[in-house]
C-alpha positions as CSV (number, residue, x, y, z in Angstrom):
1,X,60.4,-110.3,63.5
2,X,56.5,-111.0,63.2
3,X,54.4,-107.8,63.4
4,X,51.2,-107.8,64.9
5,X,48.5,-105.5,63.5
6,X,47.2,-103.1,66.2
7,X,43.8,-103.6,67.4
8,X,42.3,-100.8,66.8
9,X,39.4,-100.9,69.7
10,X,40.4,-101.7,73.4
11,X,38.5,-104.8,74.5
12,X,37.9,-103.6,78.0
13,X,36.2,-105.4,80.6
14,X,36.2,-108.9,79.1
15,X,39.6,-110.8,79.3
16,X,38.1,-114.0,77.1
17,X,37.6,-111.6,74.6
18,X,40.8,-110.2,74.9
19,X,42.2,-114.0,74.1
20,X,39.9,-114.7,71.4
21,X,40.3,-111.5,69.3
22,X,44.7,-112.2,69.7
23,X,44.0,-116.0,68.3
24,X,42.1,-113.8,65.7
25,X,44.9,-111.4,65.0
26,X,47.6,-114.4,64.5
27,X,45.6,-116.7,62.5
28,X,44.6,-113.8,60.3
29,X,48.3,-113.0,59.5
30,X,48.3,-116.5,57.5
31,X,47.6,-115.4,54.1
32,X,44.4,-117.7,54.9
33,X,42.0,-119.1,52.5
34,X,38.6,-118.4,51.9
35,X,37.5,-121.0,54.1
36,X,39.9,-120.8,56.8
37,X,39.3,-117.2,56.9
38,X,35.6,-117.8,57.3
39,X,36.6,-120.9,60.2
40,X,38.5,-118.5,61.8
41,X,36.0,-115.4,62.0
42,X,33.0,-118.4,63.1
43,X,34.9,-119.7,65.3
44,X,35.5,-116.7,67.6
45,X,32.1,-115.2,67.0
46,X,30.5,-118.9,68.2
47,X,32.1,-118.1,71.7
48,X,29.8,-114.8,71.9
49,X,26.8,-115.7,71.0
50,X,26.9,-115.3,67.1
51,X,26.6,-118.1,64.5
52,X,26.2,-115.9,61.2
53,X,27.9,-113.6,59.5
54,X,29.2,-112.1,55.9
55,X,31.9,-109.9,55.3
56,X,31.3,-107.5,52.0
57,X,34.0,-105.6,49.9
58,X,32.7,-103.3,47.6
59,X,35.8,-100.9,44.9
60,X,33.1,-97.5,44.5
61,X,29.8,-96.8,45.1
62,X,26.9,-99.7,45.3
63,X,25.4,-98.4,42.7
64,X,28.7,-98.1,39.8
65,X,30.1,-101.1,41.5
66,X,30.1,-103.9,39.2
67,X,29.8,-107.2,41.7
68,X,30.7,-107.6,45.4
69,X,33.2,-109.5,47.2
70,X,31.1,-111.8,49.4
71,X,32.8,-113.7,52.0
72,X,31.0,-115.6,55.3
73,X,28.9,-118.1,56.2
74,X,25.3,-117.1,54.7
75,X,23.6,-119.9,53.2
76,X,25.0,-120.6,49.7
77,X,22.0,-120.3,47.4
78,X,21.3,-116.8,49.4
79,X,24.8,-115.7,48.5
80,X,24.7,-117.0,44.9
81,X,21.1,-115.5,44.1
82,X,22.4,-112.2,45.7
83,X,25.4,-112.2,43.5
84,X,23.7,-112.9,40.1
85,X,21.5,-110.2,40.1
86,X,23.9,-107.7,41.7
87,X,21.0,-106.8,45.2
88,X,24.4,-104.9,46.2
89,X,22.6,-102.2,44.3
90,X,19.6,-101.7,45.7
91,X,21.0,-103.1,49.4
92,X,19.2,-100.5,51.8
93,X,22.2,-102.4,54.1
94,X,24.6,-101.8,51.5
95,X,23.4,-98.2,51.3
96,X,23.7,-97.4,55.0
97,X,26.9,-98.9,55.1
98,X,28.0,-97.1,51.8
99,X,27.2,-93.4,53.3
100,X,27.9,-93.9,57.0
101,X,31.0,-95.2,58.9
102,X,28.3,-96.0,61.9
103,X,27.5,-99.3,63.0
104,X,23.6,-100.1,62.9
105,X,21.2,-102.5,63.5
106,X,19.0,-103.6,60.5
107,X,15.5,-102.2,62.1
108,X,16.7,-98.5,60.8
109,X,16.4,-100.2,57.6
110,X,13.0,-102.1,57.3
111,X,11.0,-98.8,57.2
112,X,12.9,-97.7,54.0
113,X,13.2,-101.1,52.3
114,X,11.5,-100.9,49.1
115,X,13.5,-103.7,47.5
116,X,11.8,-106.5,48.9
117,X,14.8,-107.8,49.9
118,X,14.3,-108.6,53.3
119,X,11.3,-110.9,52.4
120,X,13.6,-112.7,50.0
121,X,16.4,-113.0,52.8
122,X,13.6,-114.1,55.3
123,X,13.4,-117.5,53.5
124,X,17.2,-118.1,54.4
125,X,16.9,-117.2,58.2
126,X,18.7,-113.7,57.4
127,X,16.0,-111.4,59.0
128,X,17.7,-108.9,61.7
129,X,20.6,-108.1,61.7
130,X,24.3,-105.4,63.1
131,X,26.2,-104.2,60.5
132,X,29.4,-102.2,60.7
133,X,30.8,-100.2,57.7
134,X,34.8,-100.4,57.4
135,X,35.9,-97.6,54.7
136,X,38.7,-96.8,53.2
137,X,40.4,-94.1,50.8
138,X,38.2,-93.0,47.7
139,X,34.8,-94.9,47.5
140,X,35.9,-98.2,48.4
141,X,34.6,-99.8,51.3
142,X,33.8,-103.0,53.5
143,X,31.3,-104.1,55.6
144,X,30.5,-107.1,57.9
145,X,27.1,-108.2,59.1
146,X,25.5,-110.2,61.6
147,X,22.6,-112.0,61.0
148,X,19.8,-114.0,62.9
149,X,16.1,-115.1,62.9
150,X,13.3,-113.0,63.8
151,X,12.8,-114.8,67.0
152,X,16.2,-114.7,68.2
153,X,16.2,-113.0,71.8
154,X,19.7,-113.2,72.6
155,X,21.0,-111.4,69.7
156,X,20.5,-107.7,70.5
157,X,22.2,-108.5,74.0
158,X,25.3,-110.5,72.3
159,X,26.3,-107.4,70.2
160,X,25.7,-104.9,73.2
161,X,28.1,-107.6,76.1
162,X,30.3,-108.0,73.1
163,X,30.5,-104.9,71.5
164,X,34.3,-103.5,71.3
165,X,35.1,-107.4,70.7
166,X,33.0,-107.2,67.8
167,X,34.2,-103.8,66.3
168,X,37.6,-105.2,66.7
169,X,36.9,-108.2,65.2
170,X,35.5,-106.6,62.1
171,X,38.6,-104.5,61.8
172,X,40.7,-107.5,61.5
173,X,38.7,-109.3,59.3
174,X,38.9,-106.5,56.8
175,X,42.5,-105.5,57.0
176,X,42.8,-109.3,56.2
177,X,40.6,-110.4,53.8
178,X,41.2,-112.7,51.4
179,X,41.6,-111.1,47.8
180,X,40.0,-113.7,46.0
181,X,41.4,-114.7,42.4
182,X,39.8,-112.9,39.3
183,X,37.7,-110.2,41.2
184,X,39.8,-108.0,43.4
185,X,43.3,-109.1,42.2
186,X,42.3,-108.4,39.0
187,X,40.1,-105.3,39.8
188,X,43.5,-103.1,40.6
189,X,45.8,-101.3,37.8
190,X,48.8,-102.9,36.3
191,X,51.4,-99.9,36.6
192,X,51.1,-99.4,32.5
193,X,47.5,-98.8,32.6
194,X,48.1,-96.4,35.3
195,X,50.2,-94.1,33.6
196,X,48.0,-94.5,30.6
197,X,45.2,-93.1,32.8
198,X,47.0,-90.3,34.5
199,X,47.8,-88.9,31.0
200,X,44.3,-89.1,29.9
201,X,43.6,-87.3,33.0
202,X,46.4,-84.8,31.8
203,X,44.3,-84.3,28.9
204,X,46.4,-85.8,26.2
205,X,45.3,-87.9,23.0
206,X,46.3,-91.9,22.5
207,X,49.0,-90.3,20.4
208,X,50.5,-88.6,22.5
209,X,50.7,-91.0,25.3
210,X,52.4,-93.5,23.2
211,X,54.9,-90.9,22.3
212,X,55.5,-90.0,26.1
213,X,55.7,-93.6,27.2
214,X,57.6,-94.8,23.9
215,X,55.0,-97.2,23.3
216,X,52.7,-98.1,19.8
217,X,49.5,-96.1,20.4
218,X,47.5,-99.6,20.0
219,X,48.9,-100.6,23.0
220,X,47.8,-97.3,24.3
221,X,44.4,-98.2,22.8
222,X,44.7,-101.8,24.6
223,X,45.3,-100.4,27.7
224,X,42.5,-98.0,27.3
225,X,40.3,-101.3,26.3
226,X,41.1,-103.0,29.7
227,X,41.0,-100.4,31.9
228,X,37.2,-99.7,30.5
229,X,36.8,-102.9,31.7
230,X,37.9,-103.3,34.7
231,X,36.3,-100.1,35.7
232,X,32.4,-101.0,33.7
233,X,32.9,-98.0,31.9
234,X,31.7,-97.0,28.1
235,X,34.6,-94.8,27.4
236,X,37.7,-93.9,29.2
237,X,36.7,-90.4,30.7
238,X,34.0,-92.9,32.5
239,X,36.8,-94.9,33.5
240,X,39.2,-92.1,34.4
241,X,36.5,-90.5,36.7
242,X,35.9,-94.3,38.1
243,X,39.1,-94.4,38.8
244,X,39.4,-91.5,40.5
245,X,36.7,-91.7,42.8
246,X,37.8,-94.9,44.3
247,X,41.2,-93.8,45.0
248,X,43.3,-95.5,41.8
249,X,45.1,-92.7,40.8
């Protein structure tokens, strides 16, 4: 028997919606790819009013957090430059949506922005925006945005007629992201490594976790090599308290 996710937000007052965000629900259940995920998400935003958006996944904080997961509908160079020199850092967006589980438009944010990079965004037509933080056990979170030109009228009245539809919509869209190969599939602990980290956290030596887990205490030591990595850490009480903080063990 199918089972169809809840939506969390009642879509009152607007039966198209209603329709629209349902399609959504089914087609998310798919397993869909990147792109079909982000034809599926345009395509019901289009019949509101909204033509772009991005959809951001971040594993901890903005600031330890290695590289984002970046999917939408931004202009490719934008996302590509964005991603090379990790802005996700120094986001004021990011950082709102990071501390706060409050939707917001970007205005809040241009009085703080110190970055610049809202001027660099500008040259892509990514200038005002609505985000709404999505978070989740630990320090991971998600976030999806709404973007438009400066001289876009419409766009504060779209989010405000359409405003459960949208929450919803962003719900969905997160419970059914994509997990795109070699980032967040490979981002989470094989179940080796996360024994290996628990008895770190127990305080006890390489040694003595390969006796407990009757394993050679290099593989203990490889274990402790690729957790380090995953996590960006220089030692593995970094990675333990990584770990920890975004919910892996």
């Amino acid at each position: 028997m199918e089972v169809i996710m809840p939506i969390p937000y009642e879509t009152s007052g607007n039966s198209c919606n209603k329709e629209v965000l349902s399609e959504l629900v089914h087609g998310m259940q798919n397993n869909l790819s990147e792109n079909d995920y982000v034809s599926v998400i345009r395509s019901g935003l289009e019949r509101v009013g909204i033509s772009s958006f991005s959809y951001v996944h971040l594993g901890c904080s903005p600031r330890e957090a290695k590289e984002a997961t970046i999917i939408g509908n931004y202009p490719s160079e934008w996302v590509h430059n964005y991603k090379e020199i990790s802005l996700h850092k120094i986001d004021p967006v990011i950082a709102m949506s990071a501390c706060s589980p409050k939707p917001f438009f970007w205005d809040e944010m241009f009085s703080v922005d110190d970055s610049g990079i809202f001027n660099m965004s500008s040259s892509y037509g990514i200038e005002r925006g609505f985000s709404i933080p999505m978070h989740e056990p630990g320090y991971a979170f998600g976030s999806m945005h709404f973007s438009t030109k400066k001289e876009d009228q419409e766009f504060v009245g779209a989010i405000g007629r359409n405003y459960s539809f949208i929450l919803s919509l962003s719900f969905v869209a997160h419970h059914y992201r994509p997990i795109l190969e070699g980032f967040e599939s490979n981002n989470s602990l094989t179940k080796r490594e996360a024994e290996c980290l628990q008895w770190v956290a127990a305080g006890k030596t390489y040694s003595e976790i390969a006796m407990i887990l009757g394993i050679s205490e290099r593989t203990v030591k490889f274990h402790a090599k690729s957790l380090m990595v995953k996590l960006d850490s220089v030692n593995i009480k970094q990675a333990m308290s990584q770990a920890i903080r975004m919910g892996w063990i």
